[in-house]
Structures are given as structure tokens and as C-alpha cells.
Biotite code that builds the C-alpha atoms (Angstrom):
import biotite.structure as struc

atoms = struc.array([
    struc.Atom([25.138, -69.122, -34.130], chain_id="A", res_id=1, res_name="UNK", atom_name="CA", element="C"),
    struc.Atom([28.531, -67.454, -34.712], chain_id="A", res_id=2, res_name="UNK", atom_name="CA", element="C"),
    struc.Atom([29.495, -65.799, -31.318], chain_id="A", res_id=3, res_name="UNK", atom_name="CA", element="C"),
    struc.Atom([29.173, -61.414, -31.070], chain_id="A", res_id=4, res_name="UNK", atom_name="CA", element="C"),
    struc.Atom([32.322, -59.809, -32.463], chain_id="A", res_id=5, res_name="UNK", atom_name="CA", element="C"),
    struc.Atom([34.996, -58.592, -29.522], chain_id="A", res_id=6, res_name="UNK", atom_name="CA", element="C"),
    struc.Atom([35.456, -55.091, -29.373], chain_id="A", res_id=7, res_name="UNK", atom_name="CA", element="C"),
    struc.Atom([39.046, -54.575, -30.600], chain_id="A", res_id=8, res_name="UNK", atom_name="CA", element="C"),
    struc.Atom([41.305, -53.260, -27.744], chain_id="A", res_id=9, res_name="UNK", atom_name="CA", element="C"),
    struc.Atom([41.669, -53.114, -23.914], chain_id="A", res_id=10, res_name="UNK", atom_name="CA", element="C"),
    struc.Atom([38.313, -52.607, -21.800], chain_id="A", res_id=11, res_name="UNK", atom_name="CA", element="C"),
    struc.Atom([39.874, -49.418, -20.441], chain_id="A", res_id=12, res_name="UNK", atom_name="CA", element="C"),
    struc.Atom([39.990, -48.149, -23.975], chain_id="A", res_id=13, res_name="UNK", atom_name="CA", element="C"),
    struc.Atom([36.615, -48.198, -24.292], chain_id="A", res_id=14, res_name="UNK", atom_name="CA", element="C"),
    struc.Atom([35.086, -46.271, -21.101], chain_id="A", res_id=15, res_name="UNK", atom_name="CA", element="C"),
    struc.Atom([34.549, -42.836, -21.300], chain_id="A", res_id=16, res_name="UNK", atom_name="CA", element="C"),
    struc.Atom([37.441, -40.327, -20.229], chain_id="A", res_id=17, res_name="UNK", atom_name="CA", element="C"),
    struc.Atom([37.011, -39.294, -16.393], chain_id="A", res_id=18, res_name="UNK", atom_name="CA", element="C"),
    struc.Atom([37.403, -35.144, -16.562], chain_id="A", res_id=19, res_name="UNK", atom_name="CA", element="C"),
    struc.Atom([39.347, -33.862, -13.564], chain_id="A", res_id=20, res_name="UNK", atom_name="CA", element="C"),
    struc.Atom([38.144, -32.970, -10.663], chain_id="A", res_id=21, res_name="UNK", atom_name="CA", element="C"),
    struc.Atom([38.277, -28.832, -11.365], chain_id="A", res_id=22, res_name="UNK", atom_name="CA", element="C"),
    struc.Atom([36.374, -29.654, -14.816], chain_id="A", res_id=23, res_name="UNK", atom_name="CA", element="C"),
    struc.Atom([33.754, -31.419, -12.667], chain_id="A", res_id=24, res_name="UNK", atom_name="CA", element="C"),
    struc.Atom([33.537, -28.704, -10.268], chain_id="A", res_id=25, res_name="UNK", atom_name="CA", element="C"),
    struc.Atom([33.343, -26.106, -13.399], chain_id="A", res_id=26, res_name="UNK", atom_name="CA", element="C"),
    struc.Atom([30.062, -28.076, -15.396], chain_id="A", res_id=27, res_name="UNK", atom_name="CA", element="C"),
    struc.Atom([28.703, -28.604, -11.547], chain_id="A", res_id=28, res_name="UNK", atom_name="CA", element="C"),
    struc.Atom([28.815, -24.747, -10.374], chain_id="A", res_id=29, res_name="UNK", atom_name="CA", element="C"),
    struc.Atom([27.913, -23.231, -13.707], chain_id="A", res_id=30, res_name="UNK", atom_name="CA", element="C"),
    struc.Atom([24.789, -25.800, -13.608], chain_id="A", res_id=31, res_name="UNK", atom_name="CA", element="C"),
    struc.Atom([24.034, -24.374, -9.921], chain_id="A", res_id=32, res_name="UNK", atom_name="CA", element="C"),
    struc.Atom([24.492, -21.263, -10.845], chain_id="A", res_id=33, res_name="UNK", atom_name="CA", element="C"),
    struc.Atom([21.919, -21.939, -13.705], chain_id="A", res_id=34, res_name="UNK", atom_name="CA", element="C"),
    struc.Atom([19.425, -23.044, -12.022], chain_id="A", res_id=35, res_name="UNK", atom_name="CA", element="C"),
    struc.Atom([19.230, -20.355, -9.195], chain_id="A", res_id=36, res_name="UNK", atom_name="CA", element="C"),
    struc.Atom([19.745, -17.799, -11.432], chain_id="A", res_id=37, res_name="UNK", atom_name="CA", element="C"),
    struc.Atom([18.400, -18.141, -15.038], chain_id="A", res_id=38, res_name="UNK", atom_name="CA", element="C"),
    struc.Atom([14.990, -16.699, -14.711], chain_id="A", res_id=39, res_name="UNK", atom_name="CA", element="C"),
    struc.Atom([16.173, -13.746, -13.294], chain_id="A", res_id=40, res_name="UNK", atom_name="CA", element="C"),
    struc.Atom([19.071, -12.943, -15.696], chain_id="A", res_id=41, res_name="UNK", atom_name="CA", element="C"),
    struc.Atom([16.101, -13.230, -18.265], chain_id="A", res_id=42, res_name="UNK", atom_name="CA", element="C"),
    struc.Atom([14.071, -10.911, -16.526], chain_id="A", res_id=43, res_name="UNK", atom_name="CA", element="C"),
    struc.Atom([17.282, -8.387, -15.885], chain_id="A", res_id=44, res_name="UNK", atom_name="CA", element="C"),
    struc.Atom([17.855, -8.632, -19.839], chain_id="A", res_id=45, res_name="UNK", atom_name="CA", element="C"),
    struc.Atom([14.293, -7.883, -20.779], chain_id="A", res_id=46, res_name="UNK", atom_name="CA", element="C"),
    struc.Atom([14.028, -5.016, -18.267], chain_id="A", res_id=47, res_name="UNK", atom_name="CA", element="C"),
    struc.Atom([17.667, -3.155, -19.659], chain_id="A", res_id=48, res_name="UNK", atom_name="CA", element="C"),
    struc.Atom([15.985, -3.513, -23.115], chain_id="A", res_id=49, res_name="UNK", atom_name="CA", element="C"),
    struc.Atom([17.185, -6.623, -25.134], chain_id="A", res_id=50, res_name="UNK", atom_name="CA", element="C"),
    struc.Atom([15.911, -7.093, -28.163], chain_id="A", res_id=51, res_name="UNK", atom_name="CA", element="C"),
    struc.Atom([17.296, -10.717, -27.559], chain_id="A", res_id=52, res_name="UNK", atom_name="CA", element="C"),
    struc.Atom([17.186, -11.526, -24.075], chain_id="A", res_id=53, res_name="UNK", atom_name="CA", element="C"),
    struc.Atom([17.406, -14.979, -24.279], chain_id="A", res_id=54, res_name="UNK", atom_name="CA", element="C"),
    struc.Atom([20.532, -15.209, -26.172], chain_id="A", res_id=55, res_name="UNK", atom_name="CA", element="C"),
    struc.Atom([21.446, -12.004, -24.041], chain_id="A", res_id=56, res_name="UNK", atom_name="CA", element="C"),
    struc.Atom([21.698, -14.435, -21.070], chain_id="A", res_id=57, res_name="UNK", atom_name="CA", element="C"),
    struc.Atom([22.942, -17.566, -22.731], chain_id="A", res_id=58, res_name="UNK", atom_name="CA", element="C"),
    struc.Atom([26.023, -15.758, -23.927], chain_id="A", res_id=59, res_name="UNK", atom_name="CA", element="C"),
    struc.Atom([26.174, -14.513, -20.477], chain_id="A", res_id=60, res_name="UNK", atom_name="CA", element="C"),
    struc.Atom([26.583, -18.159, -19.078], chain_id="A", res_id=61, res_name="UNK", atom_name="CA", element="C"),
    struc.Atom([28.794, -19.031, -22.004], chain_id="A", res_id=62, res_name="UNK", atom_name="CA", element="C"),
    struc.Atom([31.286, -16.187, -20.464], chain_id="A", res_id=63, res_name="UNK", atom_name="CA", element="C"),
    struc.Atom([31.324, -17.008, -17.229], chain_id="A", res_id=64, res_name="UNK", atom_name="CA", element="C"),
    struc.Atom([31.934, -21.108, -18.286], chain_id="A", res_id=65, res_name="UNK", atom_name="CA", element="C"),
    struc.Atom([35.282, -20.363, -19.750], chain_id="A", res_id=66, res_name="UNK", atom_name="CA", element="C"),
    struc.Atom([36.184, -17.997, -17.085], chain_id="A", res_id=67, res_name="UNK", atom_name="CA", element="C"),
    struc.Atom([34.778, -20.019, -14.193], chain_id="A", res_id=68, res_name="UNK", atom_name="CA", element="C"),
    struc.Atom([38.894, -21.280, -13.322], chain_id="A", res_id=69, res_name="UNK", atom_name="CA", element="C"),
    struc.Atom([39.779, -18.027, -12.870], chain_id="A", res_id=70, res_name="UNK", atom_name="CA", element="C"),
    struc.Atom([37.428, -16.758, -11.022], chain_id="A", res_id=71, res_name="UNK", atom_name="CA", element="C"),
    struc.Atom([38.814, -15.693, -7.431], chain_id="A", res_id=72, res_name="UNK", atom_name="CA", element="C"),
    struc.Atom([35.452, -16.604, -5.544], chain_id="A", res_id=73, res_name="UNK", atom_name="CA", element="C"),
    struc.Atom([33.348, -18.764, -6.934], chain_id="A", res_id=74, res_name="UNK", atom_name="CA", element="C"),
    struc.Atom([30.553, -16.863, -4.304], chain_id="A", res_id=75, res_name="UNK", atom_name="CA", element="C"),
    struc.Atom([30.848, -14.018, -6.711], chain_id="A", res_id=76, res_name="UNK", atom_name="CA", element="C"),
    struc.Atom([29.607, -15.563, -9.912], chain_id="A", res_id=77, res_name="UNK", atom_name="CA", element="C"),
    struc.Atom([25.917, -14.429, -9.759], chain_id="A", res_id=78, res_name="UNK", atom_name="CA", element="C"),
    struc.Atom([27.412, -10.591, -9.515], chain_id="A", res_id=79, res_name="UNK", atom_name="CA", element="C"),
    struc.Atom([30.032, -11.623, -12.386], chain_id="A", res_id=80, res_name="UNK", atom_name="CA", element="C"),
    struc.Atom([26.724, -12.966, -14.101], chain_id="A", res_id=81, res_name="UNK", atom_name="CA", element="C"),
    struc.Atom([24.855, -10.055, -13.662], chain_id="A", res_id=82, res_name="UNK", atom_name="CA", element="C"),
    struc.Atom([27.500, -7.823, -14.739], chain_id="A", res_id=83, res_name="UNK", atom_name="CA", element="C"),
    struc.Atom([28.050, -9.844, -17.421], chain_id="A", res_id=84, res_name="UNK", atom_name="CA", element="C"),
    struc.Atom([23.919, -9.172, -18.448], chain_id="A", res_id=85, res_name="UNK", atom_name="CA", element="C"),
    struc.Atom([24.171, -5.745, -17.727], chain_id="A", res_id=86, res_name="UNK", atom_name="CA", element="C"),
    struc.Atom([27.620, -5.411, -20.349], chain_id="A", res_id=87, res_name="UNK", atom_name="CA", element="C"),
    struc.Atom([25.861, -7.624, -22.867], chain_id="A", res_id=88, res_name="UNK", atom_name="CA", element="C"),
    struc.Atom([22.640, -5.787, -22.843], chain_id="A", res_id=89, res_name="UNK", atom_name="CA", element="C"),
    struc.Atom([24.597, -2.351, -23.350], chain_id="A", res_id=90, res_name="UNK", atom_name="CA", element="C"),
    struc.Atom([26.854, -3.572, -26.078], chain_id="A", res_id=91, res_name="UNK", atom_name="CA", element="C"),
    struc.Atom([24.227, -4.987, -28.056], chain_id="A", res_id=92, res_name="UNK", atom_name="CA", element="C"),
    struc.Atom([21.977, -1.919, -27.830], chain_id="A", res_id=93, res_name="UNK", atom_name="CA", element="C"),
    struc.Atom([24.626, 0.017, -29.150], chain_id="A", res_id=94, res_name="UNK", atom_name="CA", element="C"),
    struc.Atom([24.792, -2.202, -31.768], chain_id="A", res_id=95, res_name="UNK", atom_name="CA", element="C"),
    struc.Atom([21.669, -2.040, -32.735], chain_id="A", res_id=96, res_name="UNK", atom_name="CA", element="C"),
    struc.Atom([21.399, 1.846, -32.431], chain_id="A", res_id=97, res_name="UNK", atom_name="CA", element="C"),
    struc.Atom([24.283, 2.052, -35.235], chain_id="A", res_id=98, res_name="UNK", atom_name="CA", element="C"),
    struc.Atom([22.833, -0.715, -37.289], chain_id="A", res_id=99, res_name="UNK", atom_name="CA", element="C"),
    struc.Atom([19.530, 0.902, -37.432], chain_id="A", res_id=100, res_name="UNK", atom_name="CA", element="C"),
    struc.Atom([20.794, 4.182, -38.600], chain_id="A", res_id=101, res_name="UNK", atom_name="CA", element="C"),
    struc.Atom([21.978, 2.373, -41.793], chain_id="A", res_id=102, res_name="UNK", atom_name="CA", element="C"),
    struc.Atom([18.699, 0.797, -42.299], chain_id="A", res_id=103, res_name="UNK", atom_name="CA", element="C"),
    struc.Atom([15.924, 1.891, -43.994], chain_id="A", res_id=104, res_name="UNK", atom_name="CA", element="C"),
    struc.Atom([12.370, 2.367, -41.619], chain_id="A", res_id=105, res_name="UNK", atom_name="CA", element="C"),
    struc.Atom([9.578, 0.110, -42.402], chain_id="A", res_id=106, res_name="UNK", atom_name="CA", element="C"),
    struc.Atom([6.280, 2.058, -43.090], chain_id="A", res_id=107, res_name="UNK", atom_name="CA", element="C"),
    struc.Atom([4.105, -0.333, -40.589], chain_id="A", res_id=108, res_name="UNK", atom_name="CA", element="C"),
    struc.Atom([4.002, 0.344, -37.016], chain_id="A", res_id=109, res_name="UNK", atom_name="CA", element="C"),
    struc.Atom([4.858, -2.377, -34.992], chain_id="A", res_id=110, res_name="UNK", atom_name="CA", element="C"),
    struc.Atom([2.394, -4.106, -33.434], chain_id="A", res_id=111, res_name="UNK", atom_name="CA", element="C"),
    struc.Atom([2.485, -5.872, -29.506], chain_id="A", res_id=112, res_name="UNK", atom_name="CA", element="C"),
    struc.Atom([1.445, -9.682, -29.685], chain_id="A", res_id=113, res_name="UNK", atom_name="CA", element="C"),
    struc.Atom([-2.527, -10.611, -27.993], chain_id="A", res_id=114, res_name="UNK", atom_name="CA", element="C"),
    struc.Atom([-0.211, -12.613, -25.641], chain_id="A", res_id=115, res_name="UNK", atom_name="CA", element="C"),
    struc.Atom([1.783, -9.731, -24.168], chain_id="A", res_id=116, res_name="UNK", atom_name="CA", element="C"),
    struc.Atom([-0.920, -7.506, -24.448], chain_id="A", res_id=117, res_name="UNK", atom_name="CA", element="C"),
    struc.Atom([-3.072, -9.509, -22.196], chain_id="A", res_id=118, res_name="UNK", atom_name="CA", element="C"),
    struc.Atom([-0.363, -10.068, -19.751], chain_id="A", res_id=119, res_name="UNK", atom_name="CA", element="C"),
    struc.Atom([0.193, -6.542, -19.077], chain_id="A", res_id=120, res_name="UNK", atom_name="CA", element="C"),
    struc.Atom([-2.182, -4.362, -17.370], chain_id="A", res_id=121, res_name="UNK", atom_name="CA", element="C"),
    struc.Atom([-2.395, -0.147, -18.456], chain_id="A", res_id=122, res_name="UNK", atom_name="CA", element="C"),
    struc.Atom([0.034, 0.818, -15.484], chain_id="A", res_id=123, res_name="UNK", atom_name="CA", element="C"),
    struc.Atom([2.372, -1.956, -16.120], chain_id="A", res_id=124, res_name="UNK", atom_name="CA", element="C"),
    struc.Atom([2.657, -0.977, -19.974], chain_id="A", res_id=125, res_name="UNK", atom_name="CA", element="C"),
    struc.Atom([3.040, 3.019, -19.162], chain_id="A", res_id=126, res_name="UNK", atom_name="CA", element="C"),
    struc.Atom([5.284, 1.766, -16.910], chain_id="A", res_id=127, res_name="UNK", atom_name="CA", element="C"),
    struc.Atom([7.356, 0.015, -19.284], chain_id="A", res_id=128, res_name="UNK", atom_name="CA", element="C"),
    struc.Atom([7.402, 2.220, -22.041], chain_id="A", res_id=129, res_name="UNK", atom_name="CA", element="C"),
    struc.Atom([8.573, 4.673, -19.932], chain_id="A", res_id=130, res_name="UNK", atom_name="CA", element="C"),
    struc.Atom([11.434, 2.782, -18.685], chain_id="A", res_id=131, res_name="UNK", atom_name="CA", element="C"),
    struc.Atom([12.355, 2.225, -22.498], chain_id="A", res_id=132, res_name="UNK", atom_name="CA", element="C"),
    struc.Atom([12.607, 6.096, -22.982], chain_id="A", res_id=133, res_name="UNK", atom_name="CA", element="C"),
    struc.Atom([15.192, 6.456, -20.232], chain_id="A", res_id=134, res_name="UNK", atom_name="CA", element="C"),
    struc.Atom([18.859, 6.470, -20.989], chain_id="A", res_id=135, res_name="UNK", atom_name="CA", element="C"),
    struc.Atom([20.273, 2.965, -20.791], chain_id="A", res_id=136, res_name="UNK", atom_name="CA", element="C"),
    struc.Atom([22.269, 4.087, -17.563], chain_id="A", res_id=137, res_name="UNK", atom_name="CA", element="C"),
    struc.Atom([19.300, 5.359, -15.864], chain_id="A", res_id=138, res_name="UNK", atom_name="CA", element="C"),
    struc.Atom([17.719, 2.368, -16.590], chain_id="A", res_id=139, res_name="UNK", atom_name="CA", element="C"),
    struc.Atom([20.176, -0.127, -15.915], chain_id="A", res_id=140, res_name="UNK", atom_name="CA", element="C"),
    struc.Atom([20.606, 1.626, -12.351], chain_id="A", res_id=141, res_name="UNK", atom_name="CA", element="C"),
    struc.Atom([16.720, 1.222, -11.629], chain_id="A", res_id=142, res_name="UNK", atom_name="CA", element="C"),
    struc.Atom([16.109, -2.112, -13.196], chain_id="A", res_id=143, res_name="UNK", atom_name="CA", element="C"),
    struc.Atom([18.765, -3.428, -10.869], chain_id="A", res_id=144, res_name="UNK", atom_name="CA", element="C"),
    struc.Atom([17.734, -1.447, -7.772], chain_id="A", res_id=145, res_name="UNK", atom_name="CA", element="C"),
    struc.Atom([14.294, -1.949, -7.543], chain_id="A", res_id=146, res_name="UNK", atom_name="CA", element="C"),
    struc.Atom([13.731, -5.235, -9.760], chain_id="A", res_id=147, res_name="UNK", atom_name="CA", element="C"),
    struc.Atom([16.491, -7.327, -8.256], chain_id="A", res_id=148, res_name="UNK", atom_name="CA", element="C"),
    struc.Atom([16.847, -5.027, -5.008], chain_id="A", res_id=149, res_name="UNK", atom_name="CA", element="C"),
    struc.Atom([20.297, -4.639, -5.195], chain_id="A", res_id=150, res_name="UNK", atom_name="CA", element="C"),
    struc.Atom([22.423, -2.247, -2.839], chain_id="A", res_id=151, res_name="UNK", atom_name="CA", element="C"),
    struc.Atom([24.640, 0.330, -4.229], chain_id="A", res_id=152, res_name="UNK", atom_name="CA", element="C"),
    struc.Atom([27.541, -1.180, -3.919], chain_id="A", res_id=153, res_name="UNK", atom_name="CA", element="C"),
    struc.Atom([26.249, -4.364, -5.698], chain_id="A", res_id=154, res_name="UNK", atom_name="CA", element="C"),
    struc.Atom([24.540, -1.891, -8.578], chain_id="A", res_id=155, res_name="UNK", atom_name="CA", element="C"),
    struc.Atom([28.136, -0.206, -8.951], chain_id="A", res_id=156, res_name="UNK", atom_name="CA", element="C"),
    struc.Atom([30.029, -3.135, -9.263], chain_id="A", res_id=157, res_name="UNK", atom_name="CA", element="C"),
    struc.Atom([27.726, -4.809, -12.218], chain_id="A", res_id=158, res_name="UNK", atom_name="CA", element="C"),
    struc.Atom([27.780, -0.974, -14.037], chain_id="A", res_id=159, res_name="UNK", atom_name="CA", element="C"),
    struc.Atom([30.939, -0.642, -13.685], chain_id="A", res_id=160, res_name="UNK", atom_name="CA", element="C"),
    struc.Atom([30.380, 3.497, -12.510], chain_id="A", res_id=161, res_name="UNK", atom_name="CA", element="C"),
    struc.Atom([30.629, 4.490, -8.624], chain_id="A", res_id=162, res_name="UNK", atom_name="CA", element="C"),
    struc.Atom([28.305, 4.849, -5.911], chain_id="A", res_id=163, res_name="UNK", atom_name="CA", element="C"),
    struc.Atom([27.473, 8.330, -6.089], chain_id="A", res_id=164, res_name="UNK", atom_name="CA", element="C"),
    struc.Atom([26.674, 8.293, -10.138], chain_id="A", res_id=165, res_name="UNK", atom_name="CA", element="C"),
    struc.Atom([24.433, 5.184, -9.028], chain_id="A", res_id=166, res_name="UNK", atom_name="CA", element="C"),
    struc.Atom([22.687, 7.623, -6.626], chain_id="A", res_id=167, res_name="UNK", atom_name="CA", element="C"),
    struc.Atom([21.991, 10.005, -9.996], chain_id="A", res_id=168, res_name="UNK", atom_name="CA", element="C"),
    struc.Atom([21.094, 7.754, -11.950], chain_id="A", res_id=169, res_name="UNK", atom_name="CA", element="C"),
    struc.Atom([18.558, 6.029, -9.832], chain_id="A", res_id=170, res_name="UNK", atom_name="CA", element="C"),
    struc.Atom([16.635, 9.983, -8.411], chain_id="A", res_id=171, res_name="UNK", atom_name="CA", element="C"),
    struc.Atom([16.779, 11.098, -12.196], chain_id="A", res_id=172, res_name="UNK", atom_name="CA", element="C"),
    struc.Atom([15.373, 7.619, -13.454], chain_id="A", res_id=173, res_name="UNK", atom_name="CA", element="C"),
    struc.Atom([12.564, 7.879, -10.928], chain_id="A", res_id=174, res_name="UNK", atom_name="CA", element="C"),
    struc.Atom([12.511, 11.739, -11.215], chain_id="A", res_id=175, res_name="UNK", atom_name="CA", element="C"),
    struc.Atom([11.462, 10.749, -15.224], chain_id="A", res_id=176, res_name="UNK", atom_name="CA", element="C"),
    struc.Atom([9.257, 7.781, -14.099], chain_id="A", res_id=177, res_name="UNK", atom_name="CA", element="C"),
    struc.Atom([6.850, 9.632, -11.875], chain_id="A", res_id=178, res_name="UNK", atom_name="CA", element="C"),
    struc.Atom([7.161, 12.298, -14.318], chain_id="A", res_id=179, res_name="UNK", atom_name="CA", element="C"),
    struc.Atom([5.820, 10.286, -16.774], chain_id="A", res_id=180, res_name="UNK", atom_name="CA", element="C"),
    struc.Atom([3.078, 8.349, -14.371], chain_id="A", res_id=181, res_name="UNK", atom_name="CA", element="C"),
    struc.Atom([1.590, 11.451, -13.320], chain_id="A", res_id=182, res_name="UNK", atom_name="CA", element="C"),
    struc.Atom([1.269, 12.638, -16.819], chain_id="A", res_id=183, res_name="UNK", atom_name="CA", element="C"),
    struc.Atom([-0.696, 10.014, -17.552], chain_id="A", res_id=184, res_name="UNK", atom_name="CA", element="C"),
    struc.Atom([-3.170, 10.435, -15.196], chain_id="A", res_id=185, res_name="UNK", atom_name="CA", element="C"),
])
């Protein structure tokens, strides 16, 4: 039996590259921060109104990757996250809003699937709808307030607005919401 060809070249030459330490430390906190925080960056995404929440989110994490060297503290990713949502979310609303103006309307109604039907109960779905008809600030301000129990402060920062028009957004958002849940009954 002839003997197994050499590799051509040094051993060294061969093994993968080591990444420096600060690119280890980038794929290692951006993982972390993954796993605390995915499922409720999905959640945040569906609540604000994404028609793509998934890719909402992924593009969210995609941001904060290549910016993860210069962030200052590394403590405030999940709020740079969560702004990040929150500014993704908007932007492709808006999007959409001008894209559908140029579009013609279908003439069937849209339809809920079995699956998401089932999953919601009556309240839940008022609720919901509800929460679509608000403006995207009022929205925003509640979603984060009472779905991820944020403080002002914390609401301000991802919205990019001060404390005080967080404090109107959130009493005319619920103002509308109980509006609408007394209506219904």
C-alpha cells in the first residue's frame, strides 16, 4: 500500500486562525445576549406591529454585532437591543404604509389562520386589534410599559422621546384601550 499523501506545508498552516480575544468576547456576548433575550424581542416586534417580526429582530441582532466594539457598556445592550426593535419596527411600518398606497387592494378579506385563532381567546383578540388601531407611538409606549414592564426612563431611552411625552402616550393609549374594551361589552 502506497503511504497517505502529506499535506503540503507547515502544521501551523493548517489549524484554524485563533480570532482575538475582543472578537471572542463579541460572538460570546452577542450569543448571551441571544439567548436571554430573543423571545422577548420577538414578542416586542409582534406587539409594535411587524408584519415581519422575525426578521424584525434578526436585523436587530445583526446591528448590535457590528456595533458591539463600540459599545460603551456592554450592560446596556439589551436596551440598545430593544431600541434597536422599537426603530426597526417603526421604520418598516412606514415603509409599508407608503408602499401600500401605491398598491392596488385585493378584493378578499384577509383571513386569521385556525392556529392563531385558537390561541387567542375574545378579550385577547379585542385586545389586540385595538392595540393595532393606536398610533405607533401610543403603542410602542404601552407595549413596552406594560408587556416588558419597563420604567419611564427605560421606555424614553428605546423611543427616543422624553419622559413626560412617555407619560401621554401611555394615559391616551390606555384612555383608547378601555375605550375600546368597554365598548365591547
Amino acid at each position: 500500500m502506497a503511504p497517505a499523501p502529506q499535506p503540503a506545508g507547515p502544521p501551523e498552516a493548517l489549524a484554524p486562525a485563533v480570532s482575538d480575544p475582543a472578537e471572542l468576547e463579541r460572538e460570546a456576548g452577542v450569543a448571551r445576549l441571544f439567548e436571554r433575550h430573543y423571545a422577548s424581542m420577538l414578542r416586542l416586534a409582534v406587539l409594535l406591529g411587524a408584519d415581519d417580526p422575525e426578521n424584525v429582530v434578526a436585523e436587530a441582532y445583526y446591528q448590535i454585532y457590528r456595533k458591539w466594539r463600540r459599545l460603551k457598556d456592554t450592560e446596556a445592550a439589551e436596551a440598545y437591543l430593544r431600541s434597536t426593535v422599537c426603530n426597526l419596527t417603526r421604520m418598516r411600518i412606514r415603509h409599508l404604509q407608503v408602499a401600500r398606497k401605491h398598491e392596488e387592494k385585493p378584493t378578499e378579506e384577509v383571513v386569521a389562520s385556525a392556529e392563531s385563532t385558537a390561541l387567542l381567546h375574545d378579550d385577547q383578540r379585542v385586545l389586540i386589534r385595538a392595540l393595532q388601531q393606536l398610533p405607533a407611538r401610543q403603542r410602542e409606549a404601552l407595549v413596552l410599559r406594560h408587556w416588558l414592564g419597563l420604567k419611564e426612563q427605560e421606555i424614553a431611552a428605546a423611543m427616543g422621546i422624553s419622559c413626560g411625552s412617555v407619560k401621554t402616550h401611555t394615559a391616551r393609549g390606555i384612555a383608547a384601550l378601555t375605550q375600546a374594551m368597554e365598548a365591547r361589552r
